[in-house]
Every structure is written in C-alpha cells, then in structure tokens.
N, C-alpha and C positions, 0 to 999 in steps of 0.2 A: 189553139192558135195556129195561124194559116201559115204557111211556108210562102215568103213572096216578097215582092216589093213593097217600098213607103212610100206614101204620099210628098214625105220630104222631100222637097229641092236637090235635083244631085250636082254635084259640082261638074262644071264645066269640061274640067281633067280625066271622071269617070266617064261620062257622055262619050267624050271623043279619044279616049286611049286605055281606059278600062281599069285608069287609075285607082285603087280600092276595093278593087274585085278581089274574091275569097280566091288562093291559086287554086288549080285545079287539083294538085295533089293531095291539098287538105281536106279539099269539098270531099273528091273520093274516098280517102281515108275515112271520113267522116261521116260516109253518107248511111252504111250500116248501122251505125248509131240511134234512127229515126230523127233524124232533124225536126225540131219542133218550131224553132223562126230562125231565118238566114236574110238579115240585109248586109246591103251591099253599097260604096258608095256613099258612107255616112261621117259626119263632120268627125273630126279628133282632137281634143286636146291630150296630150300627156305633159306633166310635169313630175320634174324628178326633182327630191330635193334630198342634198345632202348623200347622193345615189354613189357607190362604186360596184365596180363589176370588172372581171379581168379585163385590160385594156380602155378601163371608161371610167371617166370621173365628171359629176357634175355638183356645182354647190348649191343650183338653183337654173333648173334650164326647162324652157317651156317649147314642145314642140308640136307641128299643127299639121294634119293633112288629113288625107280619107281613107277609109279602113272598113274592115265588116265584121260582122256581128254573126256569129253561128252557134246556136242553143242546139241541142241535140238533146235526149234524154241521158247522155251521161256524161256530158260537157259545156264549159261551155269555153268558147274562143274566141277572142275578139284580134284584129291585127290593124295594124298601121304599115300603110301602103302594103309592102309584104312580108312583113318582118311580125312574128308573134308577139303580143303585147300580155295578153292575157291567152294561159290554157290550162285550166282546172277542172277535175273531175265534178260531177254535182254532188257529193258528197259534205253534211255539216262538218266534217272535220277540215274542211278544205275553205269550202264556202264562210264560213266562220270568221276566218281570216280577214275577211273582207269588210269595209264598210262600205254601203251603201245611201245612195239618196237620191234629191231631185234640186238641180239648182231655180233659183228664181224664172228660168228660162224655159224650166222642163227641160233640161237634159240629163242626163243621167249620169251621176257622180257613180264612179270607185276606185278605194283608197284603199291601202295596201302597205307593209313593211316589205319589203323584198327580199328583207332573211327571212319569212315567216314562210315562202316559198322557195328557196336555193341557198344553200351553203357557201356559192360563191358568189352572192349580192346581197350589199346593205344599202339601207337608207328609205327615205318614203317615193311613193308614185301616187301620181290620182289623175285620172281620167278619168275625161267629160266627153259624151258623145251625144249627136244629135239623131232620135229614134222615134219613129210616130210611136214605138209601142215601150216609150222608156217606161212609163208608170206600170204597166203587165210586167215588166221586165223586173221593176222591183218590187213587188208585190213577187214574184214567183223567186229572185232571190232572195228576201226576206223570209219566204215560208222555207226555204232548203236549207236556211242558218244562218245568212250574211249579219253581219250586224247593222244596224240605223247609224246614219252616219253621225260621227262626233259623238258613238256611244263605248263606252268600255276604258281599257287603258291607251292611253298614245296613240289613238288612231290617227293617221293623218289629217292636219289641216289645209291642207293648199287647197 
C-alpha cells in the first residue's frame, strides 16, 4: 500500500488552513515506524455514548470534523482535528479489542469500549471515517485481530 493522498473530497477547512492534517510531532515520531498509509483531511464522525473520562461526561454525543489516518507497521493512529482519537499498537491483543466494518456508505466503522483501552475511561465510541482505502484498511485490520463488527460480547452499537 502506497504512502499518499485520496481521491476523496477534502474539505474546504483542510484545503485552506490544514485543518486535519497529521501534527508534525506525531508524523516525526511516527515516521521510523515505516508508514504503511497516511491520509490526511478525512471526514470524522465520533460518537460516544454513555463515555466518562476525568473532566468529561457524555450520555450520547455525536461529534464531526477532519482528522488522519496513519497505519505504520506497528500502529496505528487515527485523530480528530488534533487531538488523538485512536492510538494502538498492531498487536491481536490490542487490535482484538476493536470491531470493525463498513457502513452502507463504505466508510469505515470502529467501535470500541474505552475501558478495554484506559483505566480512567468508560463507556462506548464508534467512529466512521471517509477513506478511499476503507475496505484494504479492514481486510488488514481483520487479519491483525480486530473483530467483525456486531461480533462477540457488547461490542458497540452506534
């Protein structure tokens, strides 16, 4: 898989102020890794439902903006605006955690408990992004462990 841009539409915000761009800290951080796909500029939904975290409560909150995507060989990262959303080793004991899938839309579902990953956050997440290469993307996390979405115990629904 090629390191690059998507065909997808970037939003208006990335175009003219670089809104969803990966920060440059993480890219370098990251770059030793071998980056395997990096977009940038790609749609977000997160929903949290039922979510605490010190300082944050939500019962049911949907939020929406542009974010990137960075697969590396031993990670992978995804963010909203610049704030981490998702960062897990590629590891099945990690990836495992996850469900996975594809909405009617072709974007790429994943769901999540949030204590499955941090001892000081409960509740569910799921995030939908828009990816020319969502279907590669779950085909490569389904071989690394993730689960099929809506498979197992409680995996999120939203």
């Amino acid at each position: 898989m090629a390191v690059g841009g998507s065909s997808v539409p970037k939003s208006l915000w990335f175009r003219l102020f670089g809104v969803g761009r990966l920060p440059r800290r993480w890219r370098e951080a990251c770059a030793s890794e071998g980056v395997v796909l990096l977009e940038e500029g790609l749609a977000l939904r997160v929903g949290l439902r039922h979510f605490r975290a010190p300082g944050r409560y939500s019962s049911g909150r949907v939020s929406y903006g542009a974010g990137a995507l960075l697969l590396t060989e031993r990670r992978l990262l995804i963010t909203l605006f610049w704030r981490k959303v998702v960062d897990l080793p590629r590891q099945a004991a990690w990836l495992g955690r996850l469900s996975v899938g594809l909405d009617e839309q072709g974007r790429l579902l994943l769901a999540f408990h949030a204590e499955a990953f941090s001892t000081r956050q409960r509740g569910e997440v799921a995030l939908r992004l828009t990816s020319e290469h969502a279907a590669w993307l779950l085909a490569e996390l389904r071989a690394q462990g993730a689960r099929a979405w809506g498979e197992g115990d409680g995996a999120p629904t939203q």
